[in-house]
C-alpha positions, 0 to 999 in steps of 0.5 A, spaced: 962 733 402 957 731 397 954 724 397 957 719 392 950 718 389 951 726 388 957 726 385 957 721 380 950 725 377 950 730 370 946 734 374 946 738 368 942 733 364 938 731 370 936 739 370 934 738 362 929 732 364 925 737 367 925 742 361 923 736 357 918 735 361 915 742 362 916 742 355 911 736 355 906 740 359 906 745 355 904 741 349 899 738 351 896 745 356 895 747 348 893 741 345 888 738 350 883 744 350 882 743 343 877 738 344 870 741 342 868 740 349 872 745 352 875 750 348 875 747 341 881 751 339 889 752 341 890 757 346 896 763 346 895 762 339 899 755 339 905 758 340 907 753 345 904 747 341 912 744 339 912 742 345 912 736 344 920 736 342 922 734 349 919 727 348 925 727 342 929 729 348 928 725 352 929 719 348 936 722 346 937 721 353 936 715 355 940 712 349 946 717 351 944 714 359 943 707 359 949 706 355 954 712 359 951 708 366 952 701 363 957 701 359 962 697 363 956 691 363 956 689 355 958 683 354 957 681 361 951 676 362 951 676 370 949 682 371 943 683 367 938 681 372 940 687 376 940 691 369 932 688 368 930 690 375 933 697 375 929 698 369 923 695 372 923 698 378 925 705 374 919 705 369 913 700 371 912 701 379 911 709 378 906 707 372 902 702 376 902 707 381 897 712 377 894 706 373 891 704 379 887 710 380 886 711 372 883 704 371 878 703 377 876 710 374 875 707 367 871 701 369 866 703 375 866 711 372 864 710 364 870 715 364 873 714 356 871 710 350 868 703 351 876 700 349 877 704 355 875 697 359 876 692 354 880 686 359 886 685 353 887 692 352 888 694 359 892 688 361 897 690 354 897 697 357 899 695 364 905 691 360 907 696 356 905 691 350 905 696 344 898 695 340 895 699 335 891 703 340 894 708 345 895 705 352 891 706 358 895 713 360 895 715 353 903 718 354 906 711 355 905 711 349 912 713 349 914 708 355 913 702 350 919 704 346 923 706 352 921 698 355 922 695 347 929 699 347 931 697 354 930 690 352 934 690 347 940 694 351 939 688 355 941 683 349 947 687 349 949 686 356 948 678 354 953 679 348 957 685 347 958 683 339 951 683 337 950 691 339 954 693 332 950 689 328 944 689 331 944 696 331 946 697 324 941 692 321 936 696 326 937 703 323 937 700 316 931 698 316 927 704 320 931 708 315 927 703 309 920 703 313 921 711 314 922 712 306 921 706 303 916 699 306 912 704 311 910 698 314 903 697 319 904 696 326 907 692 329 912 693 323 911 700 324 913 700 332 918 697 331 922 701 326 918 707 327 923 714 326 923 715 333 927 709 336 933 712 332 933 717 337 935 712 342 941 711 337 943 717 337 942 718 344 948 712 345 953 714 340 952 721 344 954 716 350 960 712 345 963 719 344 963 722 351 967 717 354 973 716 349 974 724 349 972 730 350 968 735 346 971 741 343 968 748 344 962 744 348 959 752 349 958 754 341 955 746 341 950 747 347 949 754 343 948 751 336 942 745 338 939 751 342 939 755 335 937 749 331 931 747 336 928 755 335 929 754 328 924 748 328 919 751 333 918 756 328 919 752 322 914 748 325 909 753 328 909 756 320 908 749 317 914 748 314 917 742 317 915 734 315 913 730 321 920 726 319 924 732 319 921 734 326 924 727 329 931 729 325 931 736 326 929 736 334 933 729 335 940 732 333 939 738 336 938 734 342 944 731 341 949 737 341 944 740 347 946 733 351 954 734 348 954 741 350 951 740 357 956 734 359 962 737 357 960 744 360 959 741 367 965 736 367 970 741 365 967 745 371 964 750 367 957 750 369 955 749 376 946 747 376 942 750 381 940 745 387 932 746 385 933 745 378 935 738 379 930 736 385 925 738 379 929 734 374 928 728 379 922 729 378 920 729 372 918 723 370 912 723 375 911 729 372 911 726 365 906 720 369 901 725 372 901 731 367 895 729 362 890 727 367 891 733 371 890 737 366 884 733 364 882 733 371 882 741 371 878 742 363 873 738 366 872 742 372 872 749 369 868 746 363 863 743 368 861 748 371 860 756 371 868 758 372 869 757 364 865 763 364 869 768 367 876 765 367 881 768 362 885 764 357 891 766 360 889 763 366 887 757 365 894 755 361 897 756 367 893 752 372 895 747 366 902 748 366 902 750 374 899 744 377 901 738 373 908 740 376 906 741 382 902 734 383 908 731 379 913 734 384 908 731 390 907 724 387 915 724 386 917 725 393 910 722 397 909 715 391 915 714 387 921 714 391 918 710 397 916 704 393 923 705 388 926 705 394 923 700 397 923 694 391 930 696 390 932 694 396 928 687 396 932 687 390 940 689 392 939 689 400 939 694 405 946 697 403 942 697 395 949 698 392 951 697 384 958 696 381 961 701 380 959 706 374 964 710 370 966 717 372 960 722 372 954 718 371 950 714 376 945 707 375 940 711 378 940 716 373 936 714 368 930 717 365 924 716 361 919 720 356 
């Protein structure tokens, strides 16, 4: 018999975490090596440059997550501290982990610019505070609209009545910045086009909890036609910034409507593997761009550069982020969520009931 933990999970969605991860790796395997000191151009041709995509994802998802995990919590101010803990313990106890290796390396090694050492701008980058600089880890630039979206699904657990209202004011306005005020940061962050994809990702939620979806393998095949479409539109220049955001974050809806409703009608079964790695996807996502870097400046330091193929060093740069991630997951990230959870909730760590295909522990990040 499965574990309830095991049961209540969309083992689909935790699988789709990895391809967005790997998506990640691959964007950043090609746009890293473009800097003049290592290959000063795109390798493979750029082909795997919209990669970035699976950031559009992630954030769809985690919209469609928190309100498909927490839905029963609106409205209910109780429970609010175990919602603000498990957010907590989920996002910044992993990151802490790698910026306790990243930030010494800053300070005592002269790695990176002098802002790279500036006591504000570190401790802003620890908090996840949005700044106009990207922070310490460069990709958790996408964490602080995780924790701004967390926050305000927090207010929400306070007062169910403000969630349609606020939202509809929210998307409003991001819609007014986008095409009409472009306001500077922090106006800029917090209506920013890519919190619509949170939005988006608790509609998904909203919808799949009141009915089913029809013909869910013609939904899941269409976001994947659309998400081949905007690739090579993108590759050939042909698709705006904002119409990326669009095009990726709808296709990622149908991908999410798809996917769930193939698996809750047991029409698709996810192999084990897939979701052991979709687990660890956010410490892939964590770790990812430092190894790469890591493995650039090692070739490209010493006399390996020369004889190494392109096409090798691009898989070194796919390859070993998932590898170190998968590592850092199991020997890092697990114990210490695991162990602060249980400070939190007790031995038995158990939380209120969730709806039916969802667990608490089921949550993501870009």
């Amino acid at each position: 018999m499965q574990p309830a933990s095991q049961k209540n999970k969309i083992t689909s969605l935790e699988a789709g975490r990895f391809i967005a991860a790997l998506l990640v790796v691959l964007h950043h395997a090609t746009l890293i090596p473009t800097e003049a000191r290592f290959l000063g151009y795109e390798p493979l041709g750029g082909w795997f440059f919209p990669g970035h995509m699976g950031v559009e994802f992630f954030f769809v998802l985690s919209g469609f997550i928190i309100m498909y995990a927490h839905q029963a919590d609106l409205g209910r101010p109780a429970r609010i501290g175990s919602y603000l803990w498990r957010r907590v313990s989920r996002i910044y106890f992993p990151y802490w982990i790698v910026l306790a290796v990243l930030i010494p390396a800053y300070l005592f090694t002269g790695m990176g610019s002098a802002e790279k050492r500036d006591p504000v701008y570190l401790l802003l980058s620890i908090f996840l505070v949005p700044q106009e600089a990207q922070p310490a880890l460069g990709v958790a630039w996408t964490l602080t609209h995780e924790v701004m979206f967390y926050a305000l699904f927090g207010l929400f657990i306070l007062s169910r009545r403000l969630m349609v209202p606020v939202i509809g004011l929210w998307l409003t306005l991001i819609l007014a910045n986008q095409y009409v005020l472009n306001l500077p940061f922090p106006g800029g962050f917090i209506l920013s086009l890519y919190n619509v994809l949170f939005i988006m990702g608790l509609g998904c939620a909203l919808y799949v909890s009141r009915r089913s979806v029809p013909m869910p393998g013609l939904v899941l095949g269409l976001g994947l036609a659309i998400v081949a479409a905007a690739w090579a539109a993108e590759l050939a220049f042909e698709l705006r910034w904002d119409l990326q955001r669009i095009t990726y974050g709808v296709s990622s809806v149908l991908i999410v409507l798809g996917l769930v409703e193939l698996e809750r009608s047991g029409r698709i079964r996810v192999p084990s593997w897939m979701v052991a790695l979709g687990a660890a996807s956010y410490a892939i996502y964590l770790v990812h761009a430092v190894v790469q870097s890591f493995v650039l400046n090692g070739v490209f330091r010493t006399s390996v550069a020369g004889w190494l193929p392109e096409w090798a060093l691009f898989a070194a740069l796919v390859a070993l982020p998932v590898i170190v991630g998968v590592v850092f997951h199991h020997v890092a990230e697990k114990p210490v969520i695991r162990l602060f959870r249980a400070v939190r909730f007790g031995r038995g760590g158990a939380a209120a009931s969730m709806p039916q295909g969802m667990s608490r522990d089921h949550s993501t990040v870009s």
